[in-house]
N, C-alpha and C positions, 0 to 999 in steps of 0.2 A: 381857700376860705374855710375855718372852719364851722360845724353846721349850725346855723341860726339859728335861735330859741322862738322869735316870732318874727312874725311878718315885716315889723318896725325896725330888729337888727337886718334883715337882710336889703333890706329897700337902702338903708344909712350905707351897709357895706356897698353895695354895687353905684352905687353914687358915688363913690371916692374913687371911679375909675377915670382914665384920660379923656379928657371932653374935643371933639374934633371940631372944629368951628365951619360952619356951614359957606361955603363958597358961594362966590357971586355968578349969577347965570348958569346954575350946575343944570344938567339936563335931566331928566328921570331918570337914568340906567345909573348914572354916575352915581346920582343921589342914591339909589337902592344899592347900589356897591360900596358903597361907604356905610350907611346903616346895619349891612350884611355882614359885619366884622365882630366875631363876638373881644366879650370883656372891653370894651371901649363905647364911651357916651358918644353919640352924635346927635350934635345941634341940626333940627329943623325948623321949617317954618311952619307957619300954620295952617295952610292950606293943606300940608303932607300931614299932618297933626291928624284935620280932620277926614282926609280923605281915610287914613287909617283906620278912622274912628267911626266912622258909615261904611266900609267898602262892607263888611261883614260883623256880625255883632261879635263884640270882645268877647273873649277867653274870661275876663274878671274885671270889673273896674270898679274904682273906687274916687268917684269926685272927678278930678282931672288927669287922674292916672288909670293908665288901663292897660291890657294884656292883648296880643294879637298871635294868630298862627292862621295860615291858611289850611292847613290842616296837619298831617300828623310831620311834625318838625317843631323846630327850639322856638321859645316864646320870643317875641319882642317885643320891650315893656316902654311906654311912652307915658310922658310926660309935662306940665306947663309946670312952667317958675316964673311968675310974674309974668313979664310979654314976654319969655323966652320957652319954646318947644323943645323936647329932648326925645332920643330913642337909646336902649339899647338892648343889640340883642343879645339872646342867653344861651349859652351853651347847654346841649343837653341836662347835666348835672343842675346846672341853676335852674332846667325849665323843671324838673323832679321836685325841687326844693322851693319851688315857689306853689307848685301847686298844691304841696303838702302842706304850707303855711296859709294857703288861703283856701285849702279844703276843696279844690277843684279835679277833674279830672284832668289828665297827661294828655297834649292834643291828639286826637286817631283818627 
């Protein structure tokens, strides 16, 4: 990917990546081994939406998009589209370049 001008190109780019569709009855480990795959969107639900979304205050959020790290490791960016939840995580490189576009510190 080349580097992003703002916030807006890189959010469009990393959306254009393979969407995993979220299995029936997945158990938590599985679900968290599936979201753990960088460059690829994974469909959640929204109870994982929010558990994300309280377990620890985000990294950055904006509206219904927000940023997560439990501390120093690659972001994972989540998301709602309409009644559909999304995650995906960010390889180191993307967690640099996101935090440069939205002016945040690199998780430590």
């Amino acid at each position: 990917m080349t580097a992003p001008a703002t916030l807006r190109d890189f959010v469009v780019a990393i959306q254009q990546a393979e969407t995993v569709p979220r299995p029936d009855n997945e158990d938590w480990k599985a679900m968290i081994d599936r979201i753990s795959v960088a460059g690829r969107i994974a469909e959640v639900d929204e109870d994982t939406y929010y558990h994300f979304l309280e377990v620890l205050p985000p990294h950055y959020q904006r509206g219904s998009f927000f940023a997560f790290a439990e501390g120093a490791e690659a972001l994972r960016l989540f998301w709602q589209k309409g009644d559909r939840y999304f995650c995906r995580q960010f390889t180191w490189d993307e967690t640099i370049t996101f935090c440069r576009l939205t002016r945040i510190s690199v998780p430590s």
